[in-house]
C-alpha positions as CSV (number, residue, x, y, z in Angstrom):
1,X,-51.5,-48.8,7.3
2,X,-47.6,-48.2,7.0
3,X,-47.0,-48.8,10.7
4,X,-48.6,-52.5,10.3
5,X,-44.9,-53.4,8.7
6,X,-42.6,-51.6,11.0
7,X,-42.1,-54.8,12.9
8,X,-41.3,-56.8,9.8
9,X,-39.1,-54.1,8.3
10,X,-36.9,-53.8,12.3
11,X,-36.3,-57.8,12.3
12,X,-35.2,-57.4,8.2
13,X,-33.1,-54.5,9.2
14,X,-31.4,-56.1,12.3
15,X,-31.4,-59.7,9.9
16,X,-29.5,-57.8,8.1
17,X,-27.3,-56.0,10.0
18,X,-26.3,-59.7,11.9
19,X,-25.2,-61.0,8.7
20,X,-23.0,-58.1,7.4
21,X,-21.5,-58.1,11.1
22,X,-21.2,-61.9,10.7
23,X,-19.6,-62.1,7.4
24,X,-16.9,-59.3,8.8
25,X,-16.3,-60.9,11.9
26,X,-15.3,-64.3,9.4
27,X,-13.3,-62.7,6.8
28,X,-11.1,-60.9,10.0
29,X,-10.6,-63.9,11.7
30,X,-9.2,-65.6,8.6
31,X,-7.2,-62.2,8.1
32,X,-6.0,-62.3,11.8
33,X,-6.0,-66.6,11.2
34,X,-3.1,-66.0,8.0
35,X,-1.2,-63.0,9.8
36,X,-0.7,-65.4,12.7
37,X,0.6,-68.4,11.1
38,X,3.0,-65.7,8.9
39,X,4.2,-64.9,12.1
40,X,4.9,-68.5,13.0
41,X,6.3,-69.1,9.7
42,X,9.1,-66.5,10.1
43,X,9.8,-67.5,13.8
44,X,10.3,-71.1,12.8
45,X,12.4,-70.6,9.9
46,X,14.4,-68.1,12.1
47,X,14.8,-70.9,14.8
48,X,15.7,-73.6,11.8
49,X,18.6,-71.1,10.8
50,X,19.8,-70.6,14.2
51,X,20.0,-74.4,14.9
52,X,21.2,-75.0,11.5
53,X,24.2,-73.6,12.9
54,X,23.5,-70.1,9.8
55,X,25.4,-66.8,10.5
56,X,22.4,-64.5,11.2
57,X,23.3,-60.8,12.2
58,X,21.8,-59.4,15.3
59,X,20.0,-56.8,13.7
60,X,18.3,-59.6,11.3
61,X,17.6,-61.5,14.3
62,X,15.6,-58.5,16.4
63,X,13.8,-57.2,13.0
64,X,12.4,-61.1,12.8
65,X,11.7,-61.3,16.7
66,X,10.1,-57.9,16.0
67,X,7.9,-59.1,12.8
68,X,7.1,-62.3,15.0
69,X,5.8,-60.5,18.1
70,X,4.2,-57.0,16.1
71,X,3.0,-58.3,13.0
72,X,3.5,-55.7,9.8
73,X,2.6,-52.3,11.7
74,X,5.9,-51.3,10.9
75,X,8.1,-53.0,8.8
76,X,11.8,-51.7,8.0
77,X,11.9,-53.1,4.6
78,X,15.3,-52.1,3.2
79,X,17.1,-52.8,6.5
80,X,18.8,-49.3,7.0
81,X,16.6,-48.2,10.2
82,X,13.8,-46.8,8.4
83,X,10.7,-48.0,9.6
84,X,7.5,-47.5,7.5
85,X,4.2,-47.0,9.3
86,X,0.4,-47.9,7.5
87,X,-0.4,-44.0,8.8
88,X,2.6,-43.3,6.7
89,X,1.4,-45.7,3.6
90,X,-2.0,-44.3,3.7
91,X,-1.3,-40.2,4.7
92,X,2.2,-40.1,3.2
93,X,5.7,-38.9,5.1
94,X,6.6,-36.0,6.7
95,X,9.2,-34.3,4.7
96,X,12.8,-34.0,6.3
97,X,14.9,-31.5,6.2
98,X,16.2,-31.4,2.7
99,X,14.0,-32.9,0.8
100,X,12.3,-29.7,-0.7
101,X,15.5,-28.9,-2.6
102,X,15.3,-32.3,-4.2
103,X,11.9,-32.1,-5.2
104,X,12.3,-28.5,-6.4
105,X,15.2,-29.7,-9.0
106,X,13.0,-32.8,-10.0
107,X,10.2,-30.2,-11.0
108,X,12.2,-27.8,-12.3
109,X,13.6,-30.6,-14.8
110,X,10.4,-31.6,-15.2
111,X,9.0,-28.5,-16.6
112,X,11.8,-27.8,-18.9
113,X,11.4,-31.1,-20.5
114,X,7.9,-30.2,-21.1
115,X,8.7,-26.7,-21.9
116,X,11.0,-28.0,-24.5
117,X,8.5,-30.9,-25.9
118,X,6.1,-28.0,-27.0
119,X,8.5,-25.9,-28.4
120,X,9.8,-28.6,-30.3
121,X,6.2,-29.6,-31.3
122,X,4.9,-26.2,-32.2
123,X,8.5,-25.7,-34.2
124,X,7.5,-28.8,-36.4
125,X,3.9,-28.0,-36.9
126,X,4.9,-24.4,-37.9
127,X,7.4,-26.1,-40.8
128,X,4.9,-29.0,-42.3
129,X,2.7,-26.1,-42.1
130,X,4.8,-23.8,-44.3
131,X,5.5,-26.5,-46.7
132,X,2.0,-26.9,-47.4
């Protein structure tokens, strides 16, 4: 009796599965469709400056070129060389030399603040306490 609806319940399934894959395949076009004319975009407003007759640095001009051709794999957002991956986004950065000092002070102040939040706290309970 339950093998009389296993064709029904394959076409359902691969129905199914067709529109998922469908309705992905539509919302990454439009994805790839936007990132595409944002390329264009920053091309042609690169090319409107440089006929404009603009001072644009070197540097400005290969990070648009780059942005252009790439897309926003890796972006150096602040301009100083330090180019930030999605792998680094997602799975954070590898520390540099350095950077464990800094983060040691930054906790240490941390927990002295705190340290010093519950003493204070437990100092005033213990007075309106006392008064009572």
């Amino acid at each position: 009796m339950a093998t009389r609806y296993i064709p029904e319940l394959i076409y359902s399934l691969a129905l199914s599965s067709l529109s998922v894959h469908l309705l992905f395949q539509r919302r990454e076009s439009t994805t790839v469709r936007r990132q595409l004319s944002a390329r264009v975009s920053l091309l042609e407003e690169l090319v409107r400056r440089l006929r404009a007759g603009e001072d644009v640095s070197p540097a400005e001009i290969a990070r648009m070129r780059k942005l252009g051709r790439e897309g926003p794999e890796k972006v150096d957002v602040q301009g100083d060389g330090d180019a930030v991956g999605w792998r680094e986004v997602i799975f954070g950065r590898a520390e540099r030399p350095g950077e464990q000092a800094g983060k040691d002070e930054w906790e240490r102040k941390d927990l002295e603040r705190a340290h010093r939040e519950i003493v204070g706290s437990q100092h005033d309970g213990s007075t309106s306490q006392s008064r009572h």
